[in-house]
PLY file of the C-alpha trace (Angstrom):
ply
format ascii 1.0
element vertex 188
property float x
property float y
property float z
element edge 187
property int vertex1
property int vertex2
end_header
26.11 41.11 39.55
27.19 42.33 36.02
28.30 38.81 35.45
25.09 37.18 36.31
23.38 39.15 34.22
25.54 38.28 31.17
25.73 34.31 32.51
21.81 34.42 32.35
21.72 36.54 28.95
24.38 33.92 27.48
21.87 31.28 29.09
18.98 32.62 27.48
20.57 32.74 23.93
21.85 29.24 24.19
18.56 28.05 24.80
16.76 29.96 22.58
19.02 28.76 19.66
18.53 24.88 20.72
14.57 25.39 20.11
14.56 27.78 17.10
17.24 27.16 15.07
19.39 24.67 13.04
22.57 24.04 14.71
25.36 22.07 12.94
23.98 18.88 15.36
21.04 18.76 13.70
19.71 16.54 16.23
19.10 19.16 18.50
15.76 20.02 16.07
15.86 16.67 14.45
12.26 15.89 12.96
11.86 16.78 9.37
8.89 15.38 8.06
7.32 15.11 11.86
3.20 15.06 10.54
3.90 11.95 8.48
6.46 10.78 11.23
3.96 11.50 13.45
0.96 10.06 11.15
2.28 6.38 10.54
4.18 6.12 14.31
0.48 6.38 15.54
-1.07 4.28 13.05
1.74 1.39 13.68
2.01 1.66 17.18
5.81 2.84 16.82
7.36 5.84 18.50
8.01 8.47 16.81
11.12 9.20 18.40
12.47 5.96 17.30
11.07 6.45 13.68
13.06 9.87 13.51
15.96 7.97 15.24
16.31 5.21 12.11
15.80 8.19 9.59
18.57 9.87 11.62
20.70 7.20 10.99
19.51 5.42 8.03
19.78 8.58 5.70
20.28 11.59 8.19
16.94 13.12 6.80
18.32 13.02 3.21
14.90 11.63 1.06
17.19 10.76 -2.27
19.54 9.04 -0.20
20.71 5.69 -1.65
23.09 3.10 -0.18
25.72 1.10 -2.09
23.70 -1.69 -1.46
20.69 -0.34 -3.54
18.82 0.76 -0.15
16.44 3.89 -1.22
15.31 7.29 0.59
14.60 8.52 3.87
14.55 5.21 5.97
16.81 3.04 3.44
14.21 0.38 2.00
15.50 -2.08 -0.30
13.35 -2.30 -3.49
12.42 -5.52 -2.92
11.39 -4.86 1.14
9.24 -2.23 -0.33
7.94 -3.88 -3.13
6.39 -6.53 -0.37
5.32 -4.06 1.65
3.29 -2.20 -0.29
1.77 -5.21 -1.67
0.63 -6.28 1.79
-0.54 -2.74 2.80
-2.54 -2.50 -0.75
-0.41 0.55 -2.10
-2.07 0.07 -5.40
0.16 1.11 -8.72
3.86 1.38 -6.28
6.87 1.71 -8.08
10.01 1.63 -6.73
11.07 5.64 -7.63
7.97 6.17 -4.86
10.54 5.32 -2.22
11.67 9.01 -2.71
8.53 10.22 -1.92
8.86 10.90 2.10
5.42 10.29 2.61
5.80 6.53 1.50
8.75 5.88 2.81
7.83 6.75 6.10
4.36 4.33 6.07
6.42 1.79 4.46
9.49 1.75 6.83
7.48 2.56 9.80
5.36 -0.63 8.96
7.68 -2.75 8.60
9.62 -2.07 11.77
6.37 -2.46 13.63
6.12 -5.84 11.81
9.74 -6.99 12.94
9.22 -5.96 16.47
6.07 -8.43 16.73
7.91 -10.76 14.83
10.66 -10.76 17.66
8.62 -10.71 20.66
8.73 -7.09 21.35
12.61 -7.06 20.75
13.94 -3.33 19.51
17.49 -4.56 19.12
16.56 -7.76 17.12
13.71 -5.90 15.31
16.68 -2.87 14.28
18.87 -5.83 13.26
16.53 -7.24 11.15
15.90 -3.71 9.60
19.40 -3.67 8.75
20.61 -6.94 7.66
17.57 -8.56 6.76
14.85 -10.93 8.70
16.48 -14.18 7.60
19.73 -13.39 8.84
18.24 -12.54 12.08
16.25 -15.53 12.25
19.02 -17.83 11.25
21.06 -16.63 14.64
18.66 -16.25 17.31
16.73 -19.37 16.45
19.97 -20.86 17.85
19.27 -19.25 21.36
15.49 -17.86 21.37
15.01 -17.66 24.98
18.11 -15.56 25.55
17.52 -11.89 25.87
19.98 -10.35 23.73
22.31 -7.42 23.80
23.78 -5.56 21.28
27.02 -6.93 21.49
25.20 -10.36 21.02
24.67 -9.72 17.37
27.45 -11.57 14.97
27.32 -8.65 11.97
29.44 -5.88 12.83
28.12 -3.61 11.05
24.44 -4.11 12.08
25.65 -4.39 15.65
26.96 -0.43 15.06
23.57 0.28 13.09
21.68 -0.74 16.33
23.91 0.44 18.47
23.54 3.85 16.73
19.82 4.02 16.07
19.42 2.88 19.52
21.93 5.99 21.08
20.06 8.22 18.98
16.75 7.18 20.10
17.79 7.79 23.57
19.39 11.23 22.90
16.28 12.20 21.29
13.97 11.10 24.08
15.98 13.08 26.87
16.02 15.85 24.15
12.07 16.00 24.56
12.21 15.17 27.84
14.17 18.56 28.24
12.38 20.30 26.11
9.27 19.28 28.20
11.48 20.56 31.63
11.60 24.11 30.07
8.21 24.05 29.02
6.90 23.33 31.94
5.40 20.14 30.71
5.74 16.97 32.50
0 1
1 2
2 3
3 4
4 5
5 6
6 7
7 8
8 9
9 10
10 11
11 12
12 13
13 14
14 15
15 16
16 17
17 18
18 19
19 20
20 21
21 22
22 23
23 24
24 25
25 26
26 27
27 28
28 29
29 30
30 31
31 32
32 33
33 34
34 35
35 36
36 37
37 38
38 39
39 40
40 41
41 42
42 43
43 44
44 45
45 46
46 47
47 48
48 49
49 50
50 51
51 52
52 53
53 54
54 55
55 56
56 57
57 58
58 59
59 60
60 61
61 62
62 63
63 64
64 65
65 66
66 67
67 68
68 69
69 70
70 71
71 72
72 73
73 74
74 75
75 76
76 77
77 78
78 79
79 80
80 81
81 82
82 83
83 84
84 85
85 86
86 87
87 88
88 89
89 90
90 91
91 92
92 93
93 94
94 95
95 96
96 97
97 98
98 99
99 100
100 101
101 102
102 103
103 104
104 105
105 106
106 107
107 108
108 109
109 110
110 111
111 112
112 113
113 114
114 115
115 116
116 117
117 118
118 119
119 120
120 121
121 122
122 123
123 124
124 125
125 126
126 127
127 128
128 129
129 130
130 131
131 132
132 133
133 134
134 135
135 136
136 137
137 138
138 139
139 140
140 141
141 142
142 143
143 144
144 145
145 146
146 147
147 148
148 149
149 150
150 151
151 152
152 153
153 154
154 155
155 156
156 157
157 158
158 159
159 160
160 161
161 162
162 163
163 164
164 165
165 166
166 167
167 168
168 169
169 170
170 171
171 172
172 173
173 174
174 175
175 176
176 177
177 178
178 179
179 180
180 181
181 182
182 183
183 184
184 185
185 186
186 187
């Protein structure tokens, strides 16, 4: 009995901690920024699990993060991506050191994901390849074989085949993650 009680106790605590605070996985409480997250997912028809996901991996929630190939804050746009995108969503007076501001970084990356995954029928995997490598690289290879539904292992650059790879594990963890939480809320 005594052990029960301590099994349930250690049960409790374990749980508790997953919900209320930052463990060194920080994916176990992984939305920072969830109200814009949350905001622009909505307003582009993304989820936000996937948005969080591509932050996750992009920059791990890091909104000065920069890439060595000139990529800039929380969901690594390029300057010129962003430049384009805020042109076509009528961001009037952008500049470039806005891309550190979470707020426009979100609507800008969450945007243009949505755009790619029209552009590719629907397509996450293309869509998160074309996020990483760019849209013309994309194109160039699956205009050779359009009506083939492909797999991660289909795409030729290796290191956007482990970008989707990873954005796409982590959206996954993150969905059962809610979908847990959910189970010991007694939400369905």
């Amino acid at each position: 009995m005594h052990k029960i009680i301590i099994a349930s106790l250690i049960f409790i605590a374990a749980v508790f901690a997953l919900f209320y605070f930052e463990l060194p996985f920080n994916l176990l409480k992984p939305v920072f920024h969830k109200d814009t997250v949350d905001t622009y997912s909505r307003q582009y028809g993304m989820d936000p699990l996937l948005i969080s996901a591509m932050i996750k991996v992009e920059s791990n929630f890091a909104r000065l993060a920069r890439s060595h190939s000139g990529a800039v804050g929380l969901m690594q746009l390029m300057p010129s991506t962003a430049k384009e995108l805020a042109e076509e969503l009528e961001i009037k007076g952008f500049d470039i050191k806005d891309l550190e501001n979470p707020d426009t970084n979100i609507r800008l990356g969450a945007y243009y994901i949505s755009q790619l995954q029209k552009e590719f029928r629907g397509s996450l995997p293309l869509a998160l390849a074309a996020y990483n490598a760019g849209k013309g690289k994309v194109q160039s290879w699956y205009l050779q074989n359009p009506l083939i539904e492909i797999e991660i292992s289909d795409i030729p650059y290796k290191e956007t085949r482990n970008y989707v790879d990873a954005v796409t594990k982590t959206y996954r963890w993150l969905k059962l993650l809610k979908e847990f939480k959910n189970l010991i809320r007694g939400r369905v």
